[in-house]
N, C-alpha and C positions, 0 to 999 in steps of 0.2 A: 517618063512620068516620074521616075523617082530621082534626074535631075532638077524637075522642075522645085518638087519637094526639097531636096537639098539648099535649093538656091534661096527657097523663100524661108527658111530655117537659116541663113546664114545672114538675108538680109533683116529680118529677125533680130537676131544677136549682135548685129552691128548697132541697130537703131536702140536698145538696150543699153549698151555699152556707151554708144552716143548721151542717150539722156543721163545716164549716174555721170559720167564724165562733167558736164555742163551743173545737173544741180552739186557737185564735188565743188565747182567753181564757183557757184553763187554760194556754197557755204562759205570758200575761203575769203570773198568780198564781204560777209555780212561780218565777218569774225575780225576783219579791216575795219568795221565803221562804214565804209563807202556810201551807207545810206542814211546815216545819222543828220549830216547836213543837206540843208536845203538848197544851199548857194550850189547853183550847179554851174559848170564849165566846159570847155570843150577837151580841156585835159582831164577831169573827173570821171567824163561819159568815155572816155577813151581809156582810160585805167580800169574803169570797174568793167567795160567790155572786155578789153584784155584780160585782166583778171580771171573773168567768165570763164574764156575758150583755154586758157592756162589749163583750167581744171588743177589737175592733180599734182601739178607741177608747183603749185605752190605750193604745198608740204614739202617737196625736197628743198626750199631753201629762192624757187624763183620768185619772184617780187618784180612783175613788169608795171610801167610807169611811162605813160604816156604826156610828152611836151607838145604842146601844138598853139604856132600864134598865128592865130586868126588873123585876117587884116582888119583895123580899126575905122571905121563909117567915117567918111569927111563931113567937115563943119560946115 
């Protein structure tokens, strides 16, 4: 019983640790701008996701930046 107890207190502390991580990362997008423009892209939705999962990593100095070319519709 008092595994069981340990385990759901730890996974607890993970999902915790998970959400301040994530919203750490939508702060450091909002502090980017990432949501000021409208014009969206498939490199934008790619950087401010990345951005997201970075989390805290972007205080020490990371800045990911996602390149992606779609392929273009034929005429």
């Amino acid at each position: 019983m008092a595994t069981r107890r340990a385990s759901a207190t730890r996974s607890r502390a993970i999902s915790i640790i998970l959400v301040i991580w994530l919203l750490i990362g939508l702060a450091a997008a909002v502090q980017r701008n990432y949501f000021e423009s409208s014009r969206t892209s498939c490199a934008k939705v790619g950087t401010v996701v990345v951005t997201i999962i970075a989390g805290p990593l972007n205080y020490v100095g990371a800045n990911p930046k996602i390149d992606c070319n779609a392929p273009q519709p034929s005429r």
